[in-house]
N, C-alpha and C positions, 0 to 999 in steps of 0.2 A: 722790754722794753717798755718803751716805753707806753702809756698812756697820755687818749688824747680825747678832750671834749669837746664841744662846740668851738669852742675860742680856745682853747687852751695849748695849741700846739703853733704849729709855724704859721696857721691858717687867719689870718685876719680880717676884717673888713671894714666897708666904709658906711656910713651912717650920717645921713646929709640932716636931719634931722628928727625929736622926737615925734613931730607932728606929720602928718603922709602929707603928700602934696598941695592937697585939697585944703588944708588946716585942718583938719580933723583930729581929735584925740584919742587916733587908734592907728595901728600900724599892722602890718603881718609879722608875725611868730615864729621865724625863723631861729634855728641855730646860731650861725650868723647872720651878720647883720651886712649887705652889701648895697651899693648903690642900685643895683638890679632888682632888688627886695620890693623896691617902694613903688614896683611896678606893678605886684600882683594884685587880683583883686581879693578884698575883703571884705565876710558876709557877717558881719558884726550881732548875725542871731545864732553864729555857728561854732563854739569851742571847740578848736580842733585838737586837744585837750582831751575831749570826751568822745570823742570816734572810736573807733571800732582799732582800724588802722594802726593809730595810736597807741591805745591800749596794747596788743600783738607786742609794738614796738617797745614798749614802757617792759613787758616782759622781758623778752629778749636784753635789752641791755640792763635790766635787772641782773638777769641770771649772768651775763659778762661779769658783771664789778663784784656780784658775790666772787664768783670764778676766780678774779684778779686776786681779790683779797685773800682768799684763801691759800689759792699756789705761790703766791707771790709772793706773799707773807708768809708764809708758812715754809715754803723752801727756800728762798734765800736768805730767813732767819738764822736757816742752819748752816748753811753755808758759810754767812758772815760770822757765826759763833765759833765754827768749827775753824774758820783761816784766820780767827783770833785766837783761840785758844794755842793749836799747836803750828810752831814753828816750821816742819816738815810739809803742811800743805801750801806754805809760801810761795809756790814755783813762780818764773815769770808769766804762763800761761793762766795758772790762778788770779794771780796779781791785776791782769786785764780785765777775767772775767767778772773780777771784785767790783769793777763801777757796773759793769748790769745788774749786778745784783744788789748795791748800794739805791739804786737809782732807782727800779722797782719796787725795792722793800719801800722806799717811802712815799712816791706812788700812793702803792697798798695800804699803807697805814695812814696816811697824813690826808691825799686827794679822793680815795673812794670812798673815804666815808660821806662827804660833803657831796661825793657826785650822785651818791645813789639817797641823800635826802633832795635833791635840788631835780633828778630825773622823775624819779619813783613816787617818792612821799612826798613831794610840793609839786610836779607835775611842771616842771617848768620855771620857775620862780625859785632866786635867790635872799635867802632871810638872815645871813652873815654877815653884812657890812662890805664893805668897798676894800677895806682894807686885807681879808679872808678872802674874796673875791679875784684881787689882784697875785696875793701871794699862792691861792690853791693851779690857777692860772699857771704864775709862773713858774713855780715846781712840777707844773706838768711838761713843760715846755723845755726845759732845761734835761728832765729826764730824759724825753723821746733822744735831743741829740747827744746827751751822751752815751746813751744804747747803738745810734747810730755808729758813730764815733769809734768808740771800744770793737764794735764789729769790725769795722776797719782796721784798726788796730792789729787785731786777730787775726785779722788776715793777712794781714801785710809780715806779721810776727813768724806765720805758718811759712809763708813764701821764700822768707828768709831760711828758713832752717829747714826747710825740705829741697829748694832750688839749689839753694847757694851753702852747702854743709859748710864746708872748709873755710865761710867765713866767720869771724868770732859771734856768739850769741849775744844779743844785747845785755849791757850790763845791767844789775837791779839802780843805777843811778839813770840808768839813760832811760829805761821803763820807769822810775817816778816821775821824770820829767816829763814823758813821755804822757803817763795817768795827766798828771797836772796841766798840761796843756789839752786835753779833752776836756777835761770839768771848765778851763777858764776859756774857749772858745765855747762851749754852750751854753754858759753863762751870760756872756757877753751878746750875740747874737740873739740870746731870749730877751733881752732888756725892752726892745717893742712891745712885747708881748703885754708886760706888766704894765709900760705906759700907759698904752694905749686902751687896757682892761679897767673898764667901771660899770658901772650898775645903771640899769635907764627902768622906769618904769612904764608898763605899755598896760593899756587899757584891751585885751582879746576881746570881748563880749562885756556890753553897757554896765554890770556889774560885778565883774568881775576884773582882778588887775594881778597883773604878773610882773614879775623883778625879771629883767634879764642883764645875766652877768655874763659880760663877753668881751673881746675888742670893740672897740669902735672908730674906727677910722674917720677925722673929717672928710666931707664929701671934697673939699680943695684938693685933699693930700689924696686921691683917686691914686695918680700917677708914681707919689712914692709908696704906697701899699702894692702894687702889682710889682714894682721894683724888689721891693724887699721879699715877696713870694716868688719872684722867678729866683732870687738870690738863693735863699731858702731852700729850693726846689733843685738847684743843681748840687749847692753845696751841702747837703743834708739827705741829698734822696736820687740824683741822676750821679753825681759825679763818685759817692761810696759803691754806688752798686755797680757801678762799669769799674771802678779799682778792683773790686771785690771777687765779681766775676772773672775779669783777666786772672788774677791772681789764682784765683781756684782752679781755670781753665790748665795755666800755667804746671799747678800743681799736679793735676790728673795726670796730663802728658807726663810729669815724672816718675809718677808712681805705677801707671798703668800701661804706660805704653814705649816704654823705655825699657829697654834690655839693661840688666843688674850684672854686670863683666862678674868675671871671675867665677869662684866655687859658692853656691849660697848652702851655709849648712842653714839648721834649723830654727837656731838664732838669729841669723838674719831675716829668714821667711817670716818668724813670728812677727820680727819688727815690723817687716813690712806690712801685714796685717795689722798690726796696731795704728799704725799711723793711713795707713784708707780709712780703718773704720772711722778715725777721728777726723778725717777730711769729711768723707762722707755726710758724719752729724752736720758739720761746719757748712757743707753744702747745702744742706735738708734746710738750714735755721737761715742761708740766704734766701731760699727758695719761699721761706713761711715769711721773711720780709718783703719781698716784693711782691708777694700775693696779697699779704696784708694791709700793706701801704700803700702800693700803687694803685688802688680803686677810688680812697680818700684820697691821695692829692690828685687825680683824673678829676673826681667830682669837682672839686675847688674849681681846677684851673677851669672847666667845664661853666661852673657857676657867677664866676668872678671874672673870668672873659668873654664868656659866650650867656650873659645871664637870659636871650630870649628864649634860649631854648628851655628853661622852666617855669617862665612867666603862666603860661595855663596848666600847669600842672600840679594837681590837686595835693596829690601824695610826698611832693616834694621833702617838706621834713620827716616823713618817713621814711624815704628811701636815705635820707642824710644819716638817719638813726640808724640803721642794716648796714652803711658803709663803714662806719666808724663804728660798729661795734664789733665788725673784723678786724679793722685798724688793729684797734686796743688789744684783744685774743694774742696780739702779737707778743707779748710781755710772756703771756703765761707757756707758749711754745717755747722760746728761752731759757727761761727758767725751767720746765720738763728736761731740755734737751741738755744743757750743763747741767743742771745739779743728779740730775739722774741718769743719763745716758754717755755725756761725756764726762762725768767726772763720778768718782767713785767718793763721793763726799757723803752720800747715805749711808754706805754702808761704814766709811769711816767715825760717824755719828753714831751709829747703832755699836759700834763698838767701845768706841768712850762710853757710851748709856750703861753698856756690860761689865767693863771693868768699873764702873763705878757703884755698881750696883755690888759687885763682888767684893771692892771694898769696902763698901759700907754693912756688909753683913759680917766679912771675915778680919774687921778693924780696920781702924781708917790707916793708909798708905799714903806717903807721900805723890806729890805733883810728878815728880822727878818718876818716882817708881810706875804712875800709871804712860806718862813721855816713853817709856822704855818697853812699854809692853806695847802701845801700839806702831812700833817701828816697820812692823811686819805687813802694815795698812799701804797699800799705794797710793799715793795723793792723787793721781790721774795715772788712765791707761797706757797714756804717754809716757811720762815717766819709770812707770814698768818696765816700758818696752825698752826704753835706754836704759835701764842696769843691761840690759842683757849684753850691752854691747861689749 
């Protein structure tokens, strides 16, 4: 999933002005920018920039955004290549997993590039425009909920068809609709986001000046920014993970502690193993969401309600940096966990790469002729597991 930067996720703040209290033309350097901000003190001969602390930090989520770029880009290219190319990996299950992998590929390609010049190589400081600024923003923001979203999704898809067999599986019109309503509520709900996202220029140290690109909340609108983040926070982050978990909780109890009536031959046993293993991953990739997420939105709500508790604390954008670079890690666990664990879409790739290789050595073959040799490919271990039925 998704990826999240300073400002870039459901996180916003408020920003009573560019001047600090005093009139001064220099402010503290935070990630965000919050009414609590403007309390800390500032040593205006000390670039916190050039610390020690910093520096550690500036690595670390260096190495993240390569990390993203790479797995994220690089395995959900194929993923999205290979559920376009052949018809057979269409399943409904695919079909959901298609917006995490939509959603991160561009992530990876579109927002980490700008974030690891704006972290890394500008140290803080935004040199794109208002307009780059707002949109890198908002596509990060959009991303995260539809990663949430689809997770849900997923789960609720799994519940259905492990719980409740004998009722119809959803049809591929009710899952479009079903896609299309996650892309147009995380859309719609990220529209703050962009608003409220512009560029302020702060003065760290006498001569030195940094762009910071983020929300910024008027200091008036206090009251509907903590509105919209408690909103945020149930609807995007408390209220999927309590669906989520019931619903898994739900599934275990059938799978595992649920006596299977009747004679089970071998065919059924395997099924049965197929479908824990695939709970299982499902579980693991909740488990790596709320470890990943829930330290980032703690800090917020921690910062944006309770900001005395970091007014003397030196390290604070540091430790903002260490939260949110697990956050982010979250995208590339997803991606590992569907493209290579639950879905057999590598190896369905390496095999296209072989028959094409074979036909371009032993003459070229039709589309149709290579469609037909890889029929023998399972699209998912799921699906496997029901032929057997």
């Amino acid at each position: 999933m998704g990826v999240m930067d300073e400002n870039a996720t459901n996180i916003s703040t408020s920003f009573p002005s560019v001047l600090d209290p005093h009139g001064a033309q220099a402010a503290s350097f935070p990630f965000n920018f919050s009414y609590g901000d403007y309390d800390m003190p500032l040593d205006e001969d000390e670039d916190i920039t050039n610390s020690l602390t910093f520096f550690a930090a500036k690595i670390v989520i260096g190495m993240a955004l390569v990390g993203i770029m790479l797995v994220c880009g690089i395995g959900n290219f194929i993923f999205i290549a290979a559920l376009a190319r052949y018809k057979k990996l269409r399943n409904l299950t695919n079909l959901l997993i298609a917006n995490l992998a939509i959603s991160d590929f561009l992530v990876a390609i579109v927002c980490c590039p700008f974030e690891m010049d704006y972290y890394v190589v500008r140290q803080l400081s935004w040199e794109h425009g208002h307009i780059l600024c707002a949109s890198v923003n908002y596509l990060r923001t959009v991303s995260l909920y539809v990663s949430t979203n689809a997770l849900l999704a997923i789960a609720i898809d799994r519940y259905l068809v492990i719980v409740h067999p004998l009722r119809p599986r959803m049809k591929y019109q009710t899952a479009t609709g079903l896609i299309a309503l996650v892309w147009a509520v995380s859309v719609l709900i990220a529209i703050p986001s962009a608003y409220f996202t512009t560029e302020t220029v702060l003065i760290v140290v006498k001569s030195q000046k940094k762009i910071f690109c983020g929300q910024i909340w008027p200091v008036d609108q206090q009251i509907y920014y903590k509105s919209y983040f408690l909103f945020i926070l149930g609807l995007e982050f408390v209220g999927p993970v309590v669906v989520m978990t019931l619903c898994y909780a739900r599934i275990s109890r059938e799978l595992w502690f649920k006596a299977v009536p009747g004679f089970q031959t071998e065919q059924i046993r395997k099924r049965l193993r197929c479908r824990r293993k695939t709970v299982l991953v499902l579980m693991g990739i909740l488990t790596a969401y709320v470890l990943c997420w829930a330290p980032f939105y703690g800090f917020t709500v921690v910062r944006d309600f309770f900001p005395a508790v970091f007014v003397k604390e030196k390290h604070y954008l540091t430790a903002f940096y260490v939260v949110e670079c697990i956050a982010m890690s979250n995208s590339m666990i997803n991606t590992l966990c569907f493209v290579t664990v639950k879905n057999n879409t590598i190896k369905y790739f390496k095999r296209i790469l072989l028959l094409h290789w074979k036909s371009s050595s032993n003459g070229s073959k039709s589309s149709a002729d290579l469609d037909l040799k890889t029929v023998g490919v399972p699209a998912t271990e799921e699906v496997d597991c029901i032929r057997l039925k």
